[in-house]
N, CA, C, O and CB atoms as a CASP TS submission, in Angstrom:
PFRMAT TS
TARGET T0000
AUTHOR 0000-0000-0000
METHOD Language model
MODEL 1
PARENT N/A
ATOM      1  N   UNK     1     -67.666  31.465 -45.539  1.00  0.00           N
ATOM      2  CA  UNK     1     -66.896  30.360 -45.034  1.00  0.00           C
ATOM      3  C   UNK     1     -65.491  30.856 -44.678  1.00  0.00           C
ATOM      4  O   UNK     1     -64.816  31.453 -45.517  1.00  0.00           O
ATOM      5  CB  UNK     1     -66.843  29.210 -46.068  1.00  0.00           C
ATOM      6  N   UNK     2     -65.079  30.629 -43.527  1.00  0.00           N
ATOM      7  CA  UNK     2     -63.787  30.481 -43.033  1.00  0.00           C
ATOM      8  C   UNK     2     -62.689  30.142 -43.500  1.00  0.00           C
ATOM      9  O   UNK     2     -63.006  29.388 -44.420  1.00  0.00           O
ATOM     10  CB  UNK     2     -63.784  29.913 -42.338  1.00  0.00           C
ATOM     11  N   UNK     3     -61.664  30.198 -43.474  1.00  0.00           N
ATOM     12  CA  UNK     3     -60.221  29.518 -44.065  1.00  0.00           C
ATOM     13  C   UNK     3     -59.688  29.018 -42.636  1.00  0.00           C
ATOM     14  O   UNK     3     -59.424  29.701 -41.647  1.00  0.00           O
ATOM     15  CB  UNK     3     -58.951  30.789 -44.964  1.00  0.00           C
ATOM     16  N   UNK     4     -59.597  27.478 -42.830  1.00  0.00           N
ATOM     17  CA  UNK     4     -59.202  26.629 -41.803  1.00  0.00           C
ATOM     18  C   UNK     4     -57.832  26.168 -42.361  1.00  0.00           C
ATOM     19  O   UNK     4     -57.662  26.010 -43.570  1.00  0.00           O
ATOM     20  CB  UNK     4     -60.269  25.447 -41.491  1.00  0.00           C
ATOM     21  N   UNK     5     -56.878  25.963 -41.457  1.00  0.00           N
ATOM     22  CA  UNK     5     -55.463  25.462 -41.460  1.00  0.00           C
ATOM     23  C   UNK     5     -54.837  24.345 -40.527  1.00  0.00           C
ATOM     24  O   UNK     5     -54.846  24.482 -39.304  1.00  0.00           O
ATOM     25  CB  UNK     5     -54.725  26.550 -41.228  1.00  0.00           C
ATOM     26  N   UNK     6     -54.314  23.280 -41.126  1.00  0.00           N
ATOM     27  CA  UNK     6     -54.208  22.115 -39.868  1.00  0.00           C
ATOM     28  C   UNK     6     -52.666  22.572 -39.983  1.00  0.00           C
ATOM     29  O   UNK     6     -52.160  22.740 -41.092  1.00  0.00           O
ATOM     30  CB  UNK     6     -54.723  20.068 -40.167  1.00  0.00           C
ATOM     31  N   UNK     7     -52.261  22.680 -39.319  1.00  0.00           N
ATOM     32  CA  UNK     7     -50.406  23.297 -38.715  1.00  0.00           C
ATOM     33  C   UNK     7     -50.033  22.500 -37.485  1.00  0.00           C
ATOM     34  O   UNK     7     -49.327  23.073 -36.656  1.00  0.00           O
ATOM     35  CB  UNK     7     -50.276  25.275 -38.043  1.00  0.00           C
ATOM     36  N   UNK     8     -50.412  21.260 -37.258  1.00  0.00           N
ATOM     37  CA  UNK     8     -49.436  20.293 -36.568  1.00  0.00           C
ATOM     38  C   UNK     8     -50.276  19.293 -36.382  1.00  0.00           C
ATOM     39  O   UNK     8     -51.461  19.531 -36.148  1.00  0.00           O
ATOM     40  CB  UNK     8     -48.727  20.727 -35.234  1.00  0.00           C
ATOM     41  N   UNK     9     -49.725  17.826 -36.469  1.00  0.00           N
ATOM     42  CA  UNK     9     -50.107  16.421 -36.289  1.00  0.00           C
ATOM     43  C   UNK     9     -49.426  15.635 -35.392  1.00  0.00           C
ATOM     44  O   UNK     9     -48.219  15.823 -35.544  1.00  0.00           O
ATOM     45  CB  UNK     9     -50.041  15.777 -37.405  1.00  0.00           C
ATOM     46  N   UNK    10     -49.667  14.815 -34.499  1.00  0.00           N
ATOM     47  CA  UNK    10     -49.146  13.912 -33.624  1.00  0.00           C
ATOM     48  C   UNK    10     -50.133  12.568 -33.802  1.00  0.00           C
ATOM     49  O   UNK    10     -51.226  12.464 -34.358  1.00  0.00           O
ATOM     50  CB  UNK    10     -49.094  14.575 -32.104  1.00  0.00           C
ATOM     51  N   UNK    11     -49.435  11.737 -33.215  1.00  0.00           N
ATOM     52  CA  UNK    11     -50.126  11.074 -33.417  1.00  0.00           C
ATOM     53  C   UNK    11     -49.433   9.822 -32.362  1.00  0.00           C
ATOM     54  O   UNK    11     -48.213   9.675 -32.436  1.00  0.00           O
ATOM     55  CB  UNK    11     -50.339  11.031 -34.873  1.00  0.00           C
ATOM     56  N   UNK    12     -50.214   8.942 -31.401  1.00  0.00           N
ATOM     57  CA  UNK    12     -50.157   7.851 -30.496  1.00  0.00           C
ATOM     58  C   UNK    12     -49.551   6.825 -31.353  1.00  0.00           C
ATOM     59  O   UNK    12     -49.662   6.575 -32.553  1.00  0.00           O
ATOM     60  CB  UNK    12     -51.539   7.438 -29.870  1.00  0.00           C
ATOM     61  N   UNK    13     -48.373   5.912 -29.679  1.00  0.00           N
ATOM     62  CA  UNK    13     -47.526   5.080 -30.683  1.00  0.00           C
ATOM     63  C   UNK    13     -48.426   3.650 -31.045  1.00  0.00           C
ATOM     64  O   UNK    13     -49.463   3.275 -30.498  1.00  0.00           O
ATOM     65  CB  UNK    13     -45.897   4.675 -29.916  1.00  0.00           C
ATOM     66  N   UNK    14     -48.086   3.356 -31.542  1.00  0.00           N
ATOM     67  CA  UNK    14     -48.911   2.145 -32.107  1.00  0.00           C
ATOM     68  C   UNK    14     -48.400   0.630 -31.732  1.00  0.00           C
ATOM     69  O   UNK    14     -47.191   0.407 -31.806  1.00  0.00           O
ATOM     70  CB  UNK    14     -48.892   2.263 -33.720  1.00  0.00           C
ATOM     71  N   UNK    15     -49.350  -0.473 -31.309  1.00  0.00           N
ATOM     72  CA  UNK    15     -48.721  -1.473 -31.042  1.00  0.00           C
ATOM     73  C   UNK    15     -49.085  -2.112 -29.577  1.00  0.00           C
ATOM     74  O   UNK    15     -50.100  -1.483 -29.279  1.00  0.00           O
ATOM     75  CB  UNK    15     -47.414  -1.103 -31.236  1.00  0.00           C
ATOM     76  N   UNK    16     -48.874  -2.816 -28.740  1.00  0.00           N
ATOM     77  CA  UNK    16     -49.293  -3.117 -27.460  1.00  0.00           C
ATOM     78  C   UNK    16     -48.478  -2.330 -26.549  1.00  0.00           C
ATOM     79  O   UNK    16     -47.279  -2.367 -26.273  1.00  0.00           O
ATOM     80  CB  UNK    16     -49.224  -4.543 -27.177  1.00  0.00           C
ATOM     81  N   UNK    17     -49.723  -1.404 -26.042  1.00  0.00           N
ATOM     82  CA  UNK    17     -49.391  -0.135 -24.994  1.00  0.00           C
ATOM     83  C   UNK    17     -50.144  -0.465 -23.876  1.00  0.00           C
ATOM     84  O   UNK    17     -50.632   0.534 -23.350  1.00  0.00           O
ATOM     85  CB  UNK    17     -49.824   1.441 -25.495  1.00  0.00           C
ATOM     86  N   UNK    18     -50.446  -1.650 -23.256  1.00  0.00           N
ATOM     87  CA  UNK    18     -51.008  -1.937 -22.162  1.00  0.00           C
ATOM     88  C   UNK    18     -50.721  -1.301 -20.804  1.00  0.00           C
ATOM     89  O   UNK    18     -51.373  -1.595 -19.802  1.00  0.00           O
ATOM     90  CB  UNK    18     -50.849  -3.072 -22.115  1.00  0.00           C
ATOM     91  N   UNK    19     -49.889  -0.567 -20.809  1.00  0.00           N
ATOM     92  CA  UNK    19     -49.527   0.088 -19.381  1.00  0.00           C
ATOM     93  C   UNK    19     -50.391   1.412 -19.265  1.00  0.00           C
ATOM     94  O   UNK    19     -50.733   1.965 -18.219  1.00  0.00           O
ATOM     95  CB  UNK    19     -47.797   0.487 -19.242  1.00  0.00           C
ATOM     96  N   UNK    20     -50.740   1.899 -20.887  1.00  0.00           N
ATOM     97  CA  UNK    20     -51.481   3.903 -21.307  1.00  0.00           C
ATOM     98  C   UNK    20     -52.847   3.626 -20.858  1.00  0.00           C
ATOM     99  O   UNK    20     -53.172   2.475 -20.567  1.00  0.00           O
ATOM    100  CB  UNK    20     -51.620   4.664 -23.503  1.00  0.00           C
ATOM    101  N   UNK    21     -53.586   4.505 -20.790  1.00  0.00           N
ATOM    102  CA  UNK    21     -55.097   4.643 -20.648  1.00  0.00           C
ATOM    103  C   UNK    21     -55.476   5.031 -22.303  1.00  0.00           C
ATOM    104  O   UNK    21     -54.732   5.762 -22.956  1.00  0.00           O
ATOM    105  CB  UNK    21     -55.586   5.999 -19.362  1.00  0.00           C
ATOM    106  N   UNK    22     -56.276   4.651 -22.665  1.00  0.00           N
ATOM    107  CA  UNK    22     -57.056   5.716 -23.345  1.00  0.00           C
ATOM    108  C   UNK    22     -56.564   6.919 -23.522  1.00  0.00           C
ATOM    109  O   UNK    22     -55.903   7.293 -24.490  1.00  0.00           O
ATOM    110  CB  UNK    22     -58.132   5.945 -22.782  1.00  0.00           C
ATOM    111  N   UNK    23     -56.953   7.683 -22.374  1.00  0.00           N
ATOM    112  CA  UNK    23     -56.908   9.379 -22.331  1.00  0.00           C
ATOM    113  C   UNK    23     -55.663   9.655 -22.868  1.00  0.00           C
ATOM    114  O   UNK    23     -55.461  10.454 -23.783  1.00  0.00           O
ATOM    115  CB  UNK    23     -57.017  10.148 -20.794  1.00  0.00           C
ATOM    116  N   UNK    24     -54.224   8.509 -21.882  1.00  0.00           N
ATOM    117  CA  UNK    24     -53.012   9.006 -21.671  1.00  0.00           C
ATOM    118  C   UNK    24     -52.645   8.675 -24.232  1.00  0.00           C
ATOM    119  O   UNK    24     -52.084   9.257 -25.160  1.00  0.00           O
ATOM    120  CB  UNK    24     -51.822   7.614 -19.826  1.00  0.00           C
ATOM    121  N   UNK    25     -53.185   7.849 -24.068  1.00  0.00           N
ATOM    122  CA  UNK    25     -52.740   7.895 -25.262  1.00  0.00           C
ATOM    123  C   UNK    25     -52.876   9.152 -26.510  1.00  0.00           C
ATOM    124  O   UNK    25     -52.047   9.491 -27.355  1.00  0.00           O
ATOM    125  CB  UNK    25     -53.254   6.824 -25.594  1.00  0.00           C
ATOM    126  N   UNK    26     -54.549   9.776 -26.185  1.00  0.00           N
ATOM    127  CA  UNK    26     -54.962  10.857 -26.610  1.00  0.00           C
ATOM    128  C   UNK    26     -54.079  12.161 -26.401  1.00  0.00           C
ATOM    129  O   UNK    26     -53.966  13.106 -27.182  1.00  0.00           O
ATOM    130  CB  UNK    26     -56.129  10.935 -26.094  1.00  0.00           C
ATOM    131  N   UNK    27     -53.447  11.976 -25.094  1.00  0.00           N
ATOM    132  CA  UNK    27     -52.918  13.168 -24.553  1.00  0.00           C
ATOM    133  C   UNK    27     -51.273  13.080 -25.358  1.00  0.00           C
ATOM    134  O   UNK    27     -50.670  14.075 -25.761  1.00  0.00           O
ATOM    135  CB  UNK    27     -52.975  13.125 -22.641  1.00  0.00           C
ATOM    136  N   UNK    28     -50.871  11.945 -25.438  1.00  0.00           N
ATOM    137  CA  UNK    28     -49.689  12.086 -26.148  1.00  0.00           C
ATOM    138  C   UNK    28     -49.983  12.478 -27.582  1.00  0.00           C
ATOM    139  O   UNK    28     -49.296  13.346 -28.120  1.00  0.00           O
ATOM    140  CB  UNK    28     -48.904  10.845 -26.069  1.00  0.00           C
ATOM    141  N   UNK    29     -50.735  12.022 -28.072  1.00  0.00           N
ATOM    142  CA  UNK    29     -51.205  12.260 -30.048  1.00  0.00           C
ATOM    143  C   UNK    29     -50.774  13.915 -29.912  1.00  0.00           C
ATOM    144  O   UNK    29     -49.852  14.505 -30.475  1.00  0.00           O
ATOM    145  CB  UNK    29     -53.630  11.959 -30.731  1.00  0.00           C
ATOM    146  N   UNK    30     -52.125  14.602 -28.640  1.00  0.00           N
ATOM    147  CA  UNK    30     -52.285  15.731 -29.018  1.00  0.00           C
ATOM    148  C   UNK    30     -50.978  16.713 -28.387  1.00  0.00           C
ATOM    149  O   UNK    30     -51.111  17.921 -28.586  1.00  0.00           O
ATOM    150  CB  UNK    30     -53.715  16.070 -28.623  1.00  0.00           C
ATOM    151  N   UNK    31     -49.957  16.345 -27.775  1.00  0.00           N
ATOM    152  CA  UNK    31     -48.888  17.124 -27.479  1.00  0.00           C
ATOM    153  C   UNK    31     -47.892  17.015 -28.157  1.00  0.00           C
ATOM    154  O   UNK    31     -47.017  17.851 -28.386  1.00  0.00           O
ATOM    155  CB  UNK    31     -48.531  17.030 -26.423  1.00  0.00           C
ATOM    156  N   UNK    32     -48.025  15.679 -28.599  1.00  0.00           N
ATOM    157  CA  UNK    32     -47.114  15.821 -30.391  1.00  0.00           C
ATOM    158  C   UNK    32     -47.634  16.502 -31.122  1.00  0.00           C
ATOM    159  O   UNK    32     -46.706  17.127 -31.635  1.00  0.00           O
ATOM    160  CB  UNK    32     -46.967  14.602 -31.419  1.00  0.00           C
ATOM    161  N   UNK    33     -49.185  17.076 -31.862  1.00  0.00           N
ATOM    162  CA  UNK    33     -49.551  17.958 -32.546  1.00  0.00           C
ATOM    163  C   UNK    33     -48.900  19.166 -32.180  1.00  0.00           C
ATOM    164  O   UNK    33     -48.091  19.659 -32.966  1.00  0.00           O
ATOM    165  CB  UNK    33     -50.780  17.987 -32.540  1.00  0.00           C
ATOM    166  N   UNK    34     -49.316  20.085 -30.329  1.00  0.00           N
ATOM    167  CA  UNK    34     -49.087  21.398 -30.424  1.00  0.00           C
ATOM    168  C   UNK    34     -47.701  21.237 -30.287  1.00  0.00           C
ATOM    169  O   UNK    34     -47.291  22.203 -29.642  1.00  0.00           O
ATOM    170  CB  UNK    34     -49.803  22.325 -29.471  1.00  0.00           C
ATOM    171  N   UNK    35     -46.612  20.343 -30.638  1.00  0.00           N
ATOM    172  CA  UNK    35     -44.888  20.615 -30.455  1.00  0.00           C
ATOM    173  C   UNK    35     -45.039  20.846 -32.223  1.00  0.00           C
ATOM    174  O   UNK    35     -44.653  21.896 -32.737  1.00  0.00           O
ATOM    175  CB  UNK    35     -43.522  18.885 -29.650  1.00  0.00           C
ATOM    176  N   UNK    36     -45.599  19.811 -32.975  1.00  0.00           N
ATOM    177  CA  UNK    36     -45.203  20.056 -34.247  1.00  0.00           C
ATOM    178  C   UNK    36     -45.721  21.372 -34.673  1.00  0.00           C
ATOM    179  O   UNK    36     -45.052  22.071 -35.434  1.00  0.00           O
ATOM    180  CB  UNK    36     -45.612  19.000 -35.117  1.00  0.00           C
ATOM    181  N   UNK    37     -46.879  21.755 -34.226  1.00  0.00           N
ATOM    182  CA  UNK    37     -47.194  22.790 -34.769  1.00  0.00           C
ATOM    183  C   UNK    37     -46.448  24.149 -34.810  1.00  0.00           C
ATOM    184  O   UNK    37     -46.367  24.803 -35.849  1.00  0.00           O
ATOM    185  CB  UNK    37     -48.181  22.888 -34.357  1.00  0.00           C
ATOM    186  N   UNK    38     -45.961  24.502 -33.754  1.00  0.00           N
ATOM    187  CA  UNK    38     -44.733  25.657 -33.316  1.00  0.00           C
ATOM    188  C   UNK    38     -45.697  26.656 -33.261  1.00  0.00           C
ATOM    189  O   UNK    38     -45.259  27.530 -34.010  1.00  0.00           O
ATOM    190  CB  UNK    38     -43.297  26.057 -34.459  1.00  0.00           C
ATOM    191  N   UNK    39     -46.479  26.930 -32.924  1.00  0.00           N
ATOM    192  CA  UNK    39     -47.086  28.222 -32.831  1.00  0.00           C
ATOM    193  C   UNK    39     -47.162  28.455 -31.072  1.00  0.00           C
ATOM    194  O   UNK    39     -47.084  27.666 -30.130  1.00  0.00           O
ATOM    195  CB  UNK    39     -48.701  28.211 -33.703  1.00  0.00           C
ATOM    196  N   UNK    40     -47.369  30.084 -31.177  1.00  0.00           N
ATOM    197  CA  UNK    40     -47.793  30.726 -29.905  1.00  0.00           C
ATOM    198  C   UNK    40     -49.232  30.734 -29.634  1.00  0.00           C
ATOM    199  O   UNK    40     -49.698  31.128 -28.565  1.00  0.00           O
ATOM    200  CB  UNK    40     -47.351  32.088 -29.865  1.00  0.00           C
ATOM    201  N   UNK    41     -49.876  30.330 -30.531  1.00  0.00           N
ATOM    202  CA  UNK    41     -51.566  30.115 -30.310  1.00  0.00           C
ATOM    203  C   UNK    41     -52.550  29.051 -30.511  1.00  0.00           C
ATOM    204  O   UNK    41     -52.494  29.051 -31.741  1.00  0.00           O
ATOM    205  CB  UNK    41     -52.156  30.892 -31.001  1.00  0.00           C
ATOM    206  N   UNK    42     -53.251  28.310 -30.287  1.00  0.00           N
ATOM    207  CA  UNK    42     -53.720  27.365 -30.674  1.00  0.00           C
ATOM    208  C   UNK    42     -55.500  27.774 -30.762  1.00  0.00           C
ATOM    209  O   UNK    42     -55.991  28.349 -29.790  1.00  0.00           O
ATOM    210  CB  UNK    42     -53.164  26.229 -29.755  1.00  0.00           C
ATOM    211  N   UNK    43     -56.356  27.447 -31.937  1.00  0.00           N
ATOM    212  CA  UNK    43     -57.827  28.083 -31.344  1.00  0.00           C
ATOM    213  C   UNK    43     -58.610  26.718 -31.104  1.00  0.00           C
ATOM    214  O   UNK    43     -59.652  26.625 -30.455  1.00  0.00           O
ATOM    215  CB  UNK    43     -58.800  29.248 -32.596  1.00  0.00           C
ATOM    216  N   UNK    44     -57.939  25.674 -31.734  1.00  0.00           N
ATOM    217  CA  UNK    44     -58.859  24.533 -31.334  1.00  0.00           C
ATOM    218  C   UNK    44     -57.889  23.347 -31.536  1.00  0.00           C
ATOM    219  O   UNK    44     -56.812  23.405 -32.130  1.00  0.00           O
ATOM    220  CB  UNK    44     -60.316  24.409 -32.276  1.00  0.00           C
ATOM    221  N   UNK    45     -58.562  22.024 -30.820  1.00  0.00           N
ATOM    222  CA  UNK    45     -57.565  20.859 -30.829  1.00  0.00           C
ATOM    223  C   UNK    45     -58.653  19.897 -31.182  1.00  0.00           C
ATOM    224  O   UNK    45     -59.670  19.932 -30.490  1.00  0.00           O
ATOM    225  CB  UNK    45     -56.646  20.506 -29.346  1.00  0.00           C
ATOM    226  N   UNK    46     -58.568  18.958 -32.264  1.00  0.00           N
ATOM    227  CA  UNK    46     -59.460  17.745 -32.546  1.00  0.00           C
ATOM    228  C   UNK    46     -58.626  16.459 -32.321  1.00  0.00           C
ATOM    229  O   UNK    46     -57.604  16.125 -32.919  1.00  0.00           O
ATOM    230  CB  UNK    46     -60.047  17.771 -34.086  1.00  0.00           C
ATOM    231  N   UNK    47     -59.215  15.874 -31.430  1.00  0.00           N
ATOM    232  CA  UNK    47     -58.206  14.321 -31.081  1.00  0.00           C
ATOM    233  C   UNK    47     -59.731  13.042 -31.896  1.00  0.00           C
ATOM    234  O   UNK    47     -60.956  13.066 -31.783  1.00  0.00           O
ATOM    235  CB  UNK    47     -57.805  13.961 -28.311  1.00  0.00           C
ATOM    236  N   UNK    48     -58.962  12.300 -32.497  1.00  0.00           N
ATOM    237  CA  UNK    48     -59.924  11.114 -32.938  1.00  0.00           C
ATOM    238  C   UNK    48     -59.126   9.648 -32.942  1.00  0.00           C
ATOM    239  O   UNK    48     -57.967   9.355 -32.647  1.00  0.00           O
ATOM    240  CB  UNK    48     -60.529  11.440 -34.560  1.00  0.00           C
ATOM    241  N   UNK    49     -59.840   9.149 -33.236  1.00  0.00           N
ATOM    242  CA  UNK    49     -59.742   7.968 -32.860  1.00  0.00           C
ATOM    243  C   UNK    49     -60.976   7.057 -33.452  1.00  0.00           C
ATOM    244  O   UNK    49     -62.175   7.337 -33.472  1.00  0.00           O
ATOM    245  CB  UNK    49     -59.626   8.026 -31.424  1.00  0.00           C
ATOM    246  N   UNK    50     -60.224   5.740 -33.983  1.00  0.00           N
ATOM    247  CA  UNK    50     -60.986   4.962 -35.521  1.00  0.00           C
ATOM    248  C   UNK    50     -61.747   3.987 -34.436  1.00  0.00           C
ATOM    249  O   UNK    50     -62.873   3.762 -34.879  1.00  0.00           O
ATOM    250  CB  UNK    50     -59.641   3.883 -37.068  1.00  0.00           C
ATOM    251  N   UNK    51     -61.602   3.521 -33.545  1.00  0.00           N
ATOM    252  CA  UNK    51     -62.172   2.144 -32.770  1.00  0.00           C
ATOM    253  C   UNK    51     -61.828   2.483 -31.206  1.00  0.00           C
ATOM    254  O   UNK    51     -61.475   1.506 -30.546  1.00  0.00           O
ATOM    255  CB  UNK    51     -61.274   0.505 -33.339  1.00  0.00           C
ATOM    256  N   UNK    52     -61.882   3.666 -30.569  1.00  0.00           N
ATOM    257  CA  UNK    52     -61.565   3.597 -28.974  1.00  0.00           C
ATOM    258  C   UNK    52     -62.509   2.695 -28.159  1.00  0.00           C
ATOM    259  O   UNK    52     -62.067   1.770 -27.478  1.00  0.00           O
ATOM    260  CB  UNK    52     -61.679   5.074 -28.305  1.00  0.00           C
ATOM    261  N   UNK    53     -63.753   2.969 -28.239  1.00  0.00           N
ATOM    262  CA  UNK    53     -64.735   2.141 -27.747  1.00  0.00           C
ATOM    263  C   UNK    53     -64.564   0.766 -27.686  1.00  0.00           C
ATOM    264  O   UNK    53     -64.311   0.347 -26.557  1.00  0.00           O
ATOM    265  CB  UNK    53     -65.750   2.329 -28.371  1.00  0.00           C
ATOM    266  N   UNK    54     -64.644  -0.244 -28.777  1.00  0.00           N
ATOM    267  CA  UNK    54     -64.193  -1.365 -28.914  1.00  0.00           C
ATOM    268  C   UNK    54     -62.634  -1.552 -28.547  1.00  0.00           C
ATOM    269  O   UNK    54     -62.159  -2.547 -29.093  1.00  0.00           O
ATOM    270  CB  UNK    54     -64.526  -1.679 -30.159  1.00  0.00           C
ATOM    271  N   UNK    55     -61.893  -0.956 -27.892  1.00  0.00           N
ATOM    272  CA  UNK    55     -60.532  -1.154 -27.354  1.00  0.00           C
ATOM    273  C   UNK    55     -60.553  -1.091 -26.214  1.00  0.00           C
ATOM    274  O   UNK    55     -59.749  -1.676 -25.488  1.00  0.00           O
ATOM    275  CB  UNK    55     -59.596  -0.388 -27.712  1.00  0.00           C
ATOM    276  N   UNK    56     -61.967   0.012 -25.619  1.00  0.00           N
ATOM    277  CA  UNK    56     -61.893   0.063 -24.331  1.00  0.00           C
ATOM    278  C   UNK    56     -63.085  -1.247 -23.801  1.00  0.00           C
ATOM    279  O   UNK    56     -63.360  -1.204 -22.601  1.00  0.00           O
ATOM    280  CB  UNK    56     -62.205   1.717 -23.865  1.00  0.00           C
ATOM    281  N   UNK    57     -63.558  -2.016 -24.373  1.00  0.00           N
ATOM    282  CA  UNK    57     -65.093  -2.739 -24.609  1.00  0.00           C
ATOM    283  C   UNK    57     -66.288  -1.690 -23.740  1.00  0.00           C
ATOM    284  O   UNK    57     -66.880  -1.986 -22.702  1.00  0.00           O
ATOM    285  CB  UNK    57     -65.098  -4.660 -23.772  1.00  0.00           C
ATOM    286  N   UNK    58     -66.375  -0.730 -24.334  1.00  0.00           N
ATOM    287  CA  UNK    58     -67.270  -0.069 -24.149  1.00  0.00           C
ATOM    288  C   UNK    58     -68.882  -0.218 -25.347  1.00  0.00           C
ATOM    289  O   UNK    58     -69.864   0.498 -25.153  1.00  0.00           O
ATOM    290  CB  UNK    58     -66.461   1.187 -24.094  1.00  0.00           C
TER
END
């Protein structure tokens, strides 16, 4: 087994964002992660999300 390390978090603002997409909201979470993180490398990025579907009525 591997040794895994989480080294930066972002995270989408919360509240009525009716103007964002989906995506655009994902895309902000995860560019607040790689700023917090400070590194020169990244090997993977996990974006989640508790209820997108039912927000998008999908």
């Amino acid at each position: 087994m591997r040794t895994v390390c989480v080294v930066g978090i972002g995270m989408s603002k919360w509240g009525e964002v009716w103007r964002k997409s989906l995506r655009q909201l994902f895309v902000d979470a995860a560019r607040e992660a790689i700023q917090n993180a400070g590194v020169d490398r990244i090997d993977s990025l996990y974006v989640g999300c508790m209820s997108s579907g039912l927000f998008v009525g999908q």
